[in-house]
TITI-295020 format. One record per residue (C-alpha): residue in three letters; x, y, z. Coordinates in steps of 0.05 Angstrom, whole numbers, plus 32768, in hexadecimal, padded with zeros to 4 digits. Each point is the difference from the previous one (the first is absolute). Example, Ala and Ser with C-alpha at 12.3 -4.5 7.8 and 13.67 -1.06 7.14 Angstrom:
// residues 2
ala80F67FA6809C ser801B80457FF3 
// end
This chain:
// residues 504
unk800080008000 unk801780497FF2 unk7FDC80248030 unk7FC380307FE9 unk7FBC7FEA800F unk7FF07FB58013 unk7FC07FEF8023 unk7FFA7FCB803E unk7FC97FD98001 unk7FDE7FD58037 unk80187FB08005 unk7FD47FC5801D unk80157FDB803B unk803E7FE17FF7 unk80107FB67FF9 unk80347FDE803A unk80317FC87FE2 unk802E7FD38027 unk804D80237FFD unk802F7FCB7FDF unk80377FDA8025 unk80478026800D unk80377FF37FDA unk80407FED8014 unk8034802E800C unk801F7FDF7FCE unk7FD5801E7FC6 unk80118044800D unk80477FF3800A unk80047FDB7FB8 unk7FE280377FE3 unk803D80308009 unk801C7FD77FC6 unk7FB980017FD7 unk7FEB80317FC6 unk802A7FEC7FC4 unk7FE17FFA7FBB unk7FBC80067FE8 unk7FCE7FED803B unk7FB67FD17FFB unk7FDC7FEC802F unk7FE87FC08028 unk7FBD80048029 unk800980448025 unk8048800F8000 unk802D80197FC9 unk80417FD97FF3 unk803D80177FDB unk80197FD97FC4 unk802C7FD08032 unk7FB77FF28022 unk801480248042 unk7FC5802C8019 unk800680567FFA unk7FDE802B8022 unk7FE980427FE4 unk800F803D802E unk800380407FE5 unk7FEB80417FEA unk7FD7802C7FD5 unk802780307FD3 unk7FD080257FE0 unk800280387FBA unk80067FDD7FBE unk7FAF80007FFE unk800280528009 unk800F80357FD8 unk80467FFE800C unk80037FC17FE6 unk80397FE6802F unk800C7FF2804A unk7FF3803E802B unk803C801A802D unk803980017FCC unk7FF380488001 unk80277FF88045 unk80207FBF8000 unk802F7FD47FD4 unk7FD87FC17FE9 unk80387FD98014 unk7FFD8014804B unk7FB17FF98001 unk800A7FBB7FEE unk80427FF98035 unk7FD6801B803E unk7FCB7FCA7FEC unk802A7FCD8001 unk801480108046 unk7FC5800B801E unk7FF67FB47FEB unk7FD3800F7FC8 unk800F7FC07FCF unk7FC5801A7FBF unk7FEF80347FE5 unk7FBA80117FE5 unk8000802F7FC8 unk7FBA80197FEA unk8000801E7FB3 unk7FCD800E7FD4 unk80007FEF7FAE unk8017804B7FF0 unk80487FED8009 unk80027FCA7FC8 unk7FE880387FD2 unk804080157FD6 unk80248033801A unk7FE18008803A unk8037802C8032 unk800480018048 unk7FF280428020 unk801A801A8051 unk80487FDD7FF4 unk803A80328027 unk80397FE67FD2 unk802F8032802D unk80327FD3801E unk7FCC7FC27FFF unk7FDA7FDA7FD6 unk803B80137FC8 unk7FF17FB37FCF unk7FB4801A8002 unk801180407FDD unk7FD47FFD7FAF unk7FED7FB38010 unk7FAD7FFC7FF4 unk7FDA7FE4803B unk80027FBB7FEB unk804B80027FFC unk800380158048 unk7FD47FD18018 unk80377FD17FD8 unk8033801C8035 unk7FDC80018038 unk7FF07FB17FF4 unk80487FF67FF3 unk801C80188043 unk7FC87FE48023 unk801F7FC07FE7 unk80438010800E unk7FE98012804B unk7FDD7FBC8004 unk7FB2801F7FFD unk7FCC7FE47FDB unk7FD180297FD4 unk7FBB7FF97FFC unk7FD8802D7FC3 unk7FC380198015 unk7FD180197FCC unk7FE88031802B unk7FDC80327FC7 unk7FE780027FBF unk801E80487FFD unk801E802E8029 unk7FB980238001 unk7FE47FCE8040 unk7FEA7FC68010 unk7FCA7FD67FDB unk7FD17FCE801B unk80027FD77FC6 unk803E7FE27FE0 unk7FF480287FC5 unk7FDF804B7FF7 unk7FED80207FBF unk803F801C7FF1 unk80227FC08014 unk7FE27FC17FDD unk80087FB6801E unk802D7FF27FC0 unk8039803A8014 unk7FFF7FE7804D unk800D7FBE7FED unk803080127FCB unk8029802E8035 unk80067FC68033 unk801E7FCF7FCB unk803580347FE3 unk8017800E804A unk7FFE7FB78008 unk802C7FF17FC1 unk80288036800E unk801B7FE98044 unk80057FBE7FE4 unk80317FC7801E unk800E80498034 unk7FE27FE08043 unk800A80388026 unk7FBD80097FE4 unk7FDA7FC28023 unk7FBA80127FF4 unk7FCA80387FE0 unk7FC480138026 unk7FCC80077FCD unk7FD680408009 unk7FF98029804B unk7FC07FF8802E unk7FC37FEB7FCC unk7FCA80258025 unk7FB07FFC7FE7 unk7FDD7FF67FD4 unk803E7FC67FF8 unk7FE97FC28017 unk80257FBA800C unk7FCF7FC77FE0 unk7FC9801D7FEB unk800B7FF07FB2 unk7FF480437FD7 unk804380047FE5 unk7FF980538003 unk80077FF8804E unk80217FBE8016 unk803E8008801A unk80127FC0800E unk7FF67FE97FAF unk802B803A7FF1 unk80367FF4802F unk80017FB67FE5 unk8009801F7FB7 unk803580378012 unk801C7FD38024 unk800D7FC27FCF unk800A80387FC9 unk8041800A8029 unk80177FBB800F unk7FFF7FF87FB6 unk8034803E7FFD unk802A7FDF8043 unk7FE27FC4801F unk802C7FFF803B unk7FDB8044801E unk7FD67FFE803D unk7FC380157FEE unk7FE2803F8038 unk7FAF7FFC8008 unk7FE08036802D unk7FB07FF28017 unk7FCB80347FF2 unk7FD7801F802C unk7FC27FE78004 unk7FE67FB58000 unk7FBD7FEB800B unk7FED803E8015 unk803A7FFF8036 unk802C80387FF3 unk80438017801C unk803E80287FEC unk801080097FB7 unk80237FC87FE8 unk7FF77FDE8040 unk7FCB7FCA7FEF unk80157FBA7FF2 unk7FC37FDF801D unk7FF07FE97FC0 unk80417FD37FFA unk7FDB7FC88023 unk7FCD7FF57FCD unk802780157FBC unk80468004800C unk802F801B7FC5 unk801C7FCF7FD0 unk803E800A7FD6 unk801F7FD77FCC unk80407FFA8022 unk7FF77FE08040 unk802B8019804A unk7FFA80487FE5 unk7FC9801E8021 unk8000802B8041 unk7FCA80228025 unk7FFE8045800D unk7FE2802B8038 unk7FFF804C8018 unk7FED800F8045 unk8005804C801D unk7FEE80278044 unk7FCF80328015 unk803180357FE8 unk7FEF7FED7FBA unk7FBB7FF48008 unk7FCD7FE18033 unk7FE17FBF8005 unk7FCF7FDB8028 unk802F7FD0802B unk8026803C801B unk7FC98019802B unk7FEE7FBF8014 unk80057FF6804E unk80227FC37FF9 unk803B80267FD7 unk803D7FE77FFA unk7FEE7FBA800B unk7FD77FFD7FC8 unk802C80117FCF unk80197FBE7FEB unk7FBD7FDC8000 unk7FF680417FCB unk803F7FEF7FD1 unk7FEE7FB98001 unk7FC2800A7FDC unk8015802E7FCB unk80467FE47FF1 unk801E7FD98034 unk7FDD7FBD7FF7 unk80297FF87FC2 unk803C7FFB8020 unk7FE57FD68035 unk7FD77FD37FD8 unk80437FF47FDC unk7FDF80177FBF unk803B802E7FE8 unk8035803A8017 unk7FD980388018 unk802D80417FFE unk7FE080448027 unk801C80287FC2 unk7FEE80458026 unk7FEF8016803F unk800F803C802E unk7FF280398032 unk8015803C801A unk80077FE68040 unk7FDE803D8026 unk7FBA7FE58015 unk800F7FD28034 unk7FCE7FD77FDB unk802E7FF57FC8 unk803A7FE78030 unk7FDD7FC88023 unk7FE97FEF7FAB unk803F7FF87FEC unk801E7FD9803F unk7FC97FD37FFC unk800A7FFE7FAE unk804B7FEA800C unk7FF37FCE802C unk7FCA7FDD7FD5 unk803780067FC8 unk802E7FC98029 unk804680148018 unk80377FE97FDE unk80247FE98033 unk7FCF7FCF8014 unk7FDB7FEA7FBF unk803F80147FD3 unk7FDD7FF97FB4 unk7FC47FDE8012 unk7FDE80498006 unk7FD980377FE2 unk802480287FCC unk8002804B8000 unk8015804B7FEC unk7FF6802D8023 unk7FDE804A7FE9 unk802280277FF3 unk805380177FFB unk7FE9803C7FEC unk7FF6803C8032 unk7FD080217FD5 unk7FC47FC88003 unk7FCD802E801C unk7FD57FD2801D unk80317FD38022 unk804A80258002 unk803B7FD17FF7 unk802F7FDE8016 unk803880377FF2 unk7FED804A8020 unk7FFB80467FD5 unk804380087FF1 unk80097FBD7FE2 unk80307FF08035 unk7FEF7FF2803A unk7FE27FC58012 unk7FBD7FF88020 unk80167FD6803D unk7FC07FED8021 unk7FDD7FE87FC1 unk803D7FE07FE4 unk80047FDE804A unk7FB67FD97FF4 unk801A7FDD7FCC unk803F7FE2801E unk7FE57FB88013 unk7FE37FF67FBA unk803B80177FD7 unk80247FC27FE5 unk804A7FF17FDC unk802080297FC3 unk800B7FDA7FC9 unk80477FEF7FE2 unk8014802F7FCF unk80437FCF7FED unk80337FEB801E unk80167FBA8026 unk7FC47FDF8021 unk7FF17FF08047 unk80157FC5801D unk7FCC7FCD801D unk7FD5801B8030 unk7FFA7FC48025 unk804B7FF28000 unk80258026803D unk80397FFF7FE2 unk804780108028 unk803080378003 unk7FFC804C801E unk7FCE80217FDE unk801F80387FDB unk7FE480357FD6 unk8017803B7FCF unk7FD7804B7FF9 unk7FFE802B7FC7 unk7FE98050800E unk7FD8801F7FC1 unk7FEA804A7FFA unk7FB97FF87FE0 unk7FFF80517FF1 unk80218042801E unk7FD780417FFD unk8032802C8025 unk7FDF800D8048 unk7FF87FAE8005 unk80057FBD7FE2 unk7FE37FBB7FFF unk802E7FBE7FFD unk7FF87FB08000 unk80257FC88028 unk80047FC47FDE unk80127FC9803F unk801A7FC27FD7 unk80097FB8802E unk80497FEA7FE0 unk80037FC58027 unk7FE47FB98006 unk7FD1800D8038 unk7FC78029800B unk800A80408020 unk7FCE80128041 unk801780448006 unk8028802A7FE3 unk80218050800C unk801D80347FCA unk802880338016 unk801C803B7FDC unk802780418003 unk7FF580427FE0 unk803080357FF2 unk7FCA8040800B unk7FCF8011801B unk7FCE7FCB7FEC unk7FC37FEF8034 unk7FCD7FCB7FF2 unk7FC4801D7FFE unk7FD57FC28004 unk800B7FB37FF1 unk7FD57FCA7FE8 unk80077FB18004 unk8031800B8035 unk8014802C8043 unk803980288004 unk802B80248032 unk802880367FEA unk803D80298030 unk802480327FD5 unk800C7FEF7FB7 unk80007FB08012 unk7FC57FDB7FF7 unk7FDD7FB78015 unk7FC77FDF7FE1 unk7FE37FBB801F unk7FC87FE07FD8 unk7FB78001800C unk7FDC7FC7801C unk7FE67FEC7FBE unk804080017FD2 unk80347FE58036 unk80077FB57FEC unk80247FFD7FBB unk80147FBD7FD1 unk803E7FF87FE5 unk800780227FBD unk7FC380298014 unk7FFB803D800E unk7FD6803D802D unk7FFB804E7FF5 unk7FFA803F8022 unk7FF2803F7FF1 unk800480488022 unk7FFD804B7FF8 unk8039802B8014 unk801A80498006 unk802680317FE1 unk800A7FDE7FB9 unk80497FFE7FD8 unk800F7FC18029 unk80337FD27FE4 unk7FF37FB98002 unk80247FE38041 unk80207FC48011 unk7FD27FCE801D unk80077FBF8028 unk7FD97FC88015 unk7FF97FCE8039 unk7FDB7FCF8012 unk7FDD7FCA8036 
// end
């Protein structure tokens, strides 16, 4: 969603299903090596090409579908350290909403500071810079998920197709971007078209209306063009006279469930949003929170459960401010299941949005495209799951302790410099033959430098000499693997410094 207007609608009472079984920690500790290749699926996970189950965690990154035609904020930031940050906050995917106008020829990207960032961007049309921006995701080890968010950059539509924008160009859009990224699996999987809202329908036959026929032929018309996609289906928003948010709707899964021609390619998709984006019926009931899950069961959740197919919560979000909205989003993340204790045997999601400028919701990133939103971003810790390798040797057997001292190497990157401050990336790499349970970077500067605030680890700082310790979520490493952190600092003109490593 791209927030203007959006209307809330009242739900039924909500359906309770029996919570699957925990995994074993075992699961989520394999799935630090998981993520190469093409992915499919099997019941309601999503493996990787070596069969080892992913989970999506990640983020909303949202422009391409306006008139700018390209990702918002590289009027302040270089794309490059967007995509840095994200990766260590622990984002592992990136969803990247666009609408059909940037496949039209020459279409050019508009908001891009080219002044000491963004420099390869400078003359390339939008596509080609959504070309770059999928290649460093994939050097970074993110996955890429297209989102046909728009028609046009005019606004939503509640049908896949508007006047302007006939069934025949969607459909045609989706398979060039599918051909074009091609045998590229940073790009794992297109979402087909953003929230159907009424008069769509799922089942109901009149060809006009029914999303769920049209998602079965947009979708096979782009397994024909790349079979080895996943395949992104959002719900509707009402069924049987049940309504809910747009997009939000997959009651009607049950009865007529999508078929493509290619099996293991299909996932689910859900939105779910707060009271800061609209109100609904269960928030003002007095048995709020508690009946939130009961709620997400109905319209989505019993997928997952039922074993049916991946369900991924593609967008939701809040401001945060009502307290209202808090307790949602708690209670959201823990019907989501932790990673730590159901590793990839769990919801998938990304979150809304990156972007400060969401009106409705915020982001995860504050006004100056900086600063990080540490509160919101704090929600989502127990649900965010393993990068994905981007190269490199791989990690050994998770269930082999291996011997040795574990040992590990750092590497310090400056993601961009705009005078008065800077952003940089740690890159924590286990060189040994054991895992690593902890680990500390330490560093020196020669000026002035202050960090100004660090995520996906905790730092000390006394004078120019710095310590970071890991985070609770990113402390246990595989060897060959690898974990990242990220921080803000002050003045810029930095040097890089020497950095060392150690280990437990």
């Amino acid at each position: 969603m791209f927030r203007t207007l959006r209307r809330a609608l009242c739900a039924a009472a909500a359906l309770l299903l029996p919570l699957a079984g925990v995994q074993s920690a075992r699961a989520d500790v394999a799935a630090e090596a998981a993520g190469g290749g093409y992915w499919h699926t099997s019941g309601r996970q999503i493996l990787d090409a070596a069969g080892q189950p992913v989970r999506i965690a990640g983020i909303n990154w949202f422009g391409f579908e306006t008139a700018n035609h390209v990702v918002h904020g590289l009027w302040a930031r270089d794309y490059k350290s967007m995509i840095d940050q994200m990766k260590s906050l622990g984002y592992n995917t990136i969803r990247m909403p666009y609408s059909d106008d940037i496949l039209k020829p020459g279409t050019m990207p508009d908001s891009i500071n080219h002044d000491g960032k963004n420099t390869d961007l400078r003359g390339l049309t939008s596509l080609q810079v959504l070309d770059k921006i999928v290649a460093y995701a994939g050097q970074s080890g993110l996955k890429i998920v297209l989102d046909r968010h728009r028609p046009d950059g005019a606004g939503q539509s509640a049908l896949w197709y508007t006047s302007s924008v006939p069934e025949s160009t969607w459909i045609a859009t989706l398979k060039a971007l599918a051909t074009r990224y091609k045998g590229d699996s940073t790009v794992v999987g297109i979402d087909l078209h953003n929230e159907p809202h009424d008069p769509a329908c799922w089942g109901c036959g009149d060809t006009s209306r029914d999303w769920r026929l049209a998602a079965q032929r947009a979708g096979n018309a782009v397994l024909s063009a790349n079979p080895e996609l996943l395949i992104m289906v959002e719900g509707v928003q009402s069924y049987n006279g049940v309504n809910g948010w747009w997009g939000g709707n997959l009651m009607g899964v049950a009865q007529h469930p999508v078929q493509l021609d290619v099996p293991n390619r299909l996932v689910y998709s859900a939105h779910d949003y707060a009271t800061s984006v609209a109100q609904q019926s269960w928030f003002s009931d007095p048995s709020f929170p508690a009946n939130m899950p009961g709620i997400w069961d109905k319209y989505w959740g019993y997928i997952f459960k039922q074993n049916i197919a991946p369900v991924w919560l593609g967008e939701f979000g809040t401001t945060l401010q009502p307290s209202v909205d808090q307790k949602w989003l708690a209670e959201l993340v823990k019907y989501l299941r932790s990673t730590s204790a159901y590793g990839a045997d769990s919801f998938h999601w990304t979150f809304w949005s990156w972007n400060p400028n969401s009106g409705d919701t915020g982001g995860i990133l504050k006004d100056d495209w900086q600063t990080v939103d540490a509160a919101k971003d704090a929600y989502l810790a127990s649900v965010k799951a393993p990068g994905f390798d981007a190269g490199g040797p791989g990690p050994g057997d998770p269930g082999d302790p291996g011997s040795g001292t574990p040992t590990c190497t750092a590497a310090y990157t400056v993601g961009s410099d705009w005078g008065g401050g800077f952003n940089a990336e740690v890159k924590v790499t286990n060189t040994g033959a054991v895992p690593l349970k902890s680990w500390k970077v330490t560093w020196t500067w020669s000026g002035s430098q202050k960090v100004t605030n660090m995520w996906n680890a905790s730092h000390t700082q006394s004078g120019a000499s710095v310590t970071a310790v890991n985070a609770a979520h990113n402390g246990t490493v595989s060897p060959g693997g690898s974990a990242s952190f990220g921080f803000g600092g002050a003045p810029g003109g930095g040097g890089v410094p020497g950095v060392s490593c150690s280990a437990t």
